[in-house]
C-alpha positions, -999 to +999 in steps of 0.1 A: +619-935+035+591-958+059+555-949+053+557-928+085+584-905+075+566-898+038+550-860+030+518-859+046+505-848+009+517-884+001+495-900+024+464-881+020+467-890-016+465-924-012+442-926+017+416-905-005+393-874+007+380-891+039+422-882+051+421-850+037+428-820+065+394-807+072+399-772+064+414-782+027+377-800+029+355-768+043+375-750+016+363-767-013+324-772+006+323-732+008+337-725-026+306-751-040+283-735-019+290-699-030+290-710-067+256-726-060+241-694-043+258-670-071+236-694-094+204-693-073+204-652-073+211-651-112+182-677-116+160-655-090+167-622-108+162-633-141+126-645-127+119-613-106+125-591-142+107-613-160+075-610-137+087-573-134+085-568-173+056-583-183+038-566-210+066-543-209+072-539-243+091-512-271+070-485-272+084-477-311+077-511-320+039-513-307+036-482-326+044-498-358+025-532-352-006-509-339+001-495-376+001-525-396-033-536-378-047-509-393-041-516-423-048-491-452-027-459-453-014-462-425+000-495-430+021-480-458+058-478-453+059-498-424+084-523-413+090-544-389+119-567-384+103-604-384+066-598-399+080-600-434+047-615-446+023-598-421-012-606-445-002-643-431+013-635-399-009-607-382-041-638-385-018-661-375-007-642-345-046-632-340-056-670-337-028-676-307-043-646-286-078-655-293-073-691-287-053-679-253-084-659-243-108-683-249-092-707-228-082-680-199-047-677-206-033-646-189-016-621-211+016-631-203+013-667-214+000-655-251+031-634-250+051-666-244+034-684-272+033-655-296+074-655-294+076-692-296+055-693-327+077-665-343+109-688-337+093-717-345+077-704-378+075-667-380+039-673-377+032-688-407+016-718-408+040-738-428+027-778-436+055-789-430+095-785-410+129-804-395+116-841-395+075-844-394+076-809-377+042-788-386+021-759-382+026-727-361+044-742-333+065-768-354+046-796-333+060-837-339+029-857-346+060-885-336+059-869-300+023-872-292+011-837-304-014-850-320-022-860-359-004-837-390-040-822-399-047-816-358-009-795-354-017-783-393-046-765-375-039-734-360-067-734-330-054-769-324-020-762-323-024-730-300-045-749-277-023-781-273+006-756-264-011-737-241-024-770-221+012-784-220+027-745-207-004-747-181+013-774-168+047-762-161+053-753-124+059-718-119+061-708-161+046-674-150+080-664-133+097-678-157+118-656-184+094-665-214+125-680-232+125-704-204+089-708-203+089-715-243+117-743-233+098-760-212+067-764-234+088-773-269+123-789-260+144-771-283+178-778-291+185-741-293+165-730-257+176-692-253+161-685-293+127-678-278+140-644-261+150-625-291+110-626-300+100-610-266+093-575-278+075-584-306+054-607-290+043-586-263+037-558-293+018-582-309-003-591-277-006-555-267-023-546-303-045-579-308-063-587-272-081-553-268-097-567-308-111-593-287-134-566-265-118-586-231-088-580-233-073-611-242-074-626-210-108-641-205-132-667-216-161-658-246-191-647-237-176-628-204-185-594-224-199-576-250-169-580-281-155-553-293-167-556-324-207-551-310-194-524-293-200-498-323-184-487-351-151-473-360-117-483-376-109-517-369-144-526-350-156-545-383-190-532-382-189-501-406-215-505-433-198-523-465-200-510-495-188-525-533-198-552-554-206-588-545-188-606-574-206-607-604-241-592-590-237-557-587-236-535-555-247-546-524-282-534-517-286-505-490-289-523-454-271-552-461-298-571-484-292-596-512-277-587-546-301-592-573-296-625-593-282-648-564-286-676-559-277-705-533-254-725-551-264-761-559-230-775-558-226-778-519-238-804-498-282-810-491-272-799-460-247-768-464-279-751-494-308-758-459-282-743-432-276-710-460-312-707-469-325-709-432-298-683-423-313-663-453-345-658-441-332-644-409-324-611-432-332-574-420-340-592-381-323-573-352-296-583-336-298-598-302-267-605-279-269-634-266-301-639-280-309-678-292-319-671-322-349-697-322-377-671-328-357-643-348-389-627-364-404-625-328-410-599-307-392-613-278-354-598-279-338-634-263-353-650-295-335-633-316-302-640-332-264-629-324-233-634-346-226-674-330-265-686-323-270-674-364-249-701-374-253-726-348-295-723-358-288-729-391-268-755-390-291-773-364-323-767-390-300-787-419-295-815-389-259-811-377-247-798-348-223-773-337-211-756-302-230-718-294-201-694-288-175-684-313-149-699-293-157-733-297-174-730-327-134-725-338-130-757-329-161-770-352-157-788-383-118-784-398-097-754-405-090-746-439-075-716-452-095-684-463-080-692-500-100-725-498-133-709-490-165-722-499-199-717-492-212-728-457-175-721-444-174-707-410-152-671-411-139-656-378-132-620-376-120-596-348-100-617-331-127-646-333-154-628-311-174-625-349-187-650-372-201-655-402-212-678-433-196-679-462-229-678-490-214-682-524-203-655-550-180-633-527-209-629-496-209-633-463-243-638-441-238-625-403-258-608-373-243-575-376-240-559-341-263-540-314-286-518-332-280-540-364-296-564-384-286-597-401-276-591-432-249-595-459-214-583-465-184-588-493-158-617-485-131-597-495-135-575-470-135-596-439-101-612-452-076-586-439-091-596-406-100-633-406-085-652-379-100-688-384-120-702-414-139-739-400-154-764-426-187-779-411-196-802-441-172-817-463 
C-alpha cells in the first residue's frame, strides 16, 4: 500500500495535530473550554456564598460560646467541640479579635484568622510545632515570620498574619479556607473550613467586648468596658481579699500593710508608686493624666494615660492607647506575673498594673476613680499581659 492509498487516520498520525480534521480539533477546543467555564462558575459560587455568609454563623453554637464567655454558672455544663481548654483558648481567641480591631480588620478577616488559629493550634499558644513551627498561628521563624519569641507572642503573631492576609488580592471573597491558604501555605489547604462556625461564633461573642465592634481602630469610641456596669463589663466593684492583707478597702483603696515590693527594678517601685498616688482621682476618658489631682477633666487620668504617666515619671517610655501599649515591652503569660506587668482586659480596651501581692492599680471607668482590684479576678478575662522592665 503507497503512502496515498493509507487510512487517512494513518496519516494524520504521523503528520501530528496541525493535520488533524478541524472539527476533531473544534471538538476537543469546546470540550476544554466548557471544563474551564464549569470550573470558573464553581470558583465564582464558592466566592459569592462565602461573601453571602459572612458572619453567618450556628445559631446553637454562638449560644454555647456566648455561655462560656460568661463564665460562672452559666459556663457550667457546657461543651463545645474544639475549645477543650477554653481558660487558654477564649484569651487566646480574644487577643486575635482585638489585635484585628486595632489594626481595622473587618469582621470577616478575624473570622479567617480565628479558624486558622484553631487548625493551626486550637488556640493555644503552644512554644513550639512540625519543625521550628510556634505560637498561635504555627509561624516558621525559617520563613521570615519573624524571631521564635516575636511568633511566641501572641499580638505579634496575630498582627504579622493579618499584614500578610491584607495583602492577598481579593481574600474578602474568598472562602475563608481559601483565604487561610493563601496567608499560611499548608499542605493540607481545605482544613481551615471545618473551623468556620466556630470562628465566626467566637467573633460574634468577643468584638462587641471590645465596645466597637471589632472592626475599628482604639480610641474610635468609648469601650465597653467604660460604658457601665454589668456582667461581663469588668467594672463591677470587687470584693475579697488581696493575698495576705485582708479585704480590699471600700472604694477601691489600699489593703492595710502593703507595701511596694523592693524586689523589682528602681524603675518598675517609681512607675507603681507614682501610679499610687493617683488613688481615689476621677476618671477621665481620654484625659492625659498629667494633672490628675486638678480640676481640669482633660488632666485627669484614663485606663492607658495611667500607665503610660507612670511609666514616663520612672523614665521609660511607652505608646498612649491600649492598643499599642500591647505591643510595649514583651508578652509573658498571666502565670508569670509580676509587679509592673501590664494586664489587658475586655478584649484589650482595659489596662492595668500589676502592684504586688495579688493587686491590680487601674482608672476604673466614667464616674470612677483610680483605684485597686484583686489579680485573680481580672484573669478569666485577660487577653495580653506586656513586661515593660525586665
Amino acid at each position: 500500500m503507497t503512502t496515498a492509498e493509507k487510512p487517512p487516520w494513518r496519516r494524520w498520525a504521523r503528520r501530528g495535530l496541525w493535520s488533524t480534521p478541524p472539527l476533531f480539533i473544534l471538538a476537543i477546543v469546546l470540550i476544554a473550554i466548557a471544563g474551564y467555564l464549569a470550573d470558573v462558575r464553581e470558583q465564582m459560587a464558592r466566592r459569592q456564598n462565602a461573601a453571602c455568609t459572612t458572619g453567618a454563623g450556628d445559631a446553637a453554637l454562638a449560644a454555647q460560646v456566648q455561655q462560656l464567655l460568661a463564665g460562672g454558672d452559666n459556663a457550667k455544663g457546657v461543651r463545645v467541640e474544639g475549645l477543650t481548654e477554653p481558660s487558654k483558648q477564649i484569651p487566646s481567641a480574644r487577643t486575635i479579635v482585638a489585635t484585628g480591631a486595632a489594626m481595622k480588620v473587618p469582621a470577616r478577616g478575624q473570622v479567617v484568622a480565628l479558624a486558622t488559629a484553631m487548625q493551626e493550634s486550637r488556640l493555644i499558644n503552644n512554644p513550639g510545632g512540625d519543625r521550628d513551627s510556634i505560637g498561635l498561628f504555627q509561624q516558621r521563624p525559617s520563613m521570615g515570620w519573624g524571631t521564635a519569641a516575636q511568633v511566641h507572642d501572641p499580638v505579634y503573631a496575630s498582627k504579622k498574619f493579618y499584614s500578610r492576609l491584607l495583602k492577598v488580592d481579593g481574600w474578602q471573597q474568598m472562602p475563608v479556607t481559601d483565604a487561610a491558604q493563601k496567608v499560611q501555605k499548608s499542605g493540607y489547604p481545605d482544613a481551615y473550613a471545618k473551623w468556620e462556625p466556630l470562628a465566626v461564633a467566637l467573633q460574634q461573642a468577643l468584638a462587641p467586648t471590645l465596645g466597637n465592634g471589632g472592626t475599628a481602630g482604639a480610641g474610635s469610641t468609648v469601650p465597653a468596658w467604660a460604658a457601665g456596669t454589668g456582667a461581663g463589663s469588668g467594672c463591677a466593684e470587687q470584693a475579697g481579699d488581696g493575698g495576705d492583707l485582708g479585704p480590699l478597702p471600700q472604694g477601691g483603696g489600699l489593703p492595710k500593710g502593703y507595701q511596694v515590693p523592693a524586689t523589682v527594678p528602681p524603675a518598675v517601685q517609681k512607675a507603681i508608686r507614682w501610679a499610687l498616688q493617683q488613688l481615689g482621682t476621677p476618671y477621665q476618658w481620654g484625659g492625659d493624666c498629667t494633672n490628675p489631682h486638678g480640676k481640669v477633666a482633660a488632666r485627669r487620668c484614663d485606663c492607658s494615660s495611667l500607665m503610660q504617666v507612670a511609666y514616663r515619671d520612672a523614665g521609660i517610655r511607652i505608646t498612649r492607647v491600649t492598643y499599642d501599649q500591647m505591643n510595649d515591652g514583651r508578652g509573658v503569660a498571666i502565670s508569670q506575673l509580676k509587679p509592673g506587668d501590664l494586664i489587658f482586659t475586655e478584649g484589650g480596651s482595659h489596662v492595668g498594673m500589676a502592684i504586688g501581692s495579688g493587686l491590680v492599680v487601674h482608672a476604673h471607668k466614667p464616674g470612677s476613680t483610680v483605684k485597686i482590684n484583686k489579680v485573680a479576678d481580672w484573669k478569666p478575662r485577660t487577653v495580653a499581659v506586656r513586661r515593660i522592665v525586665g
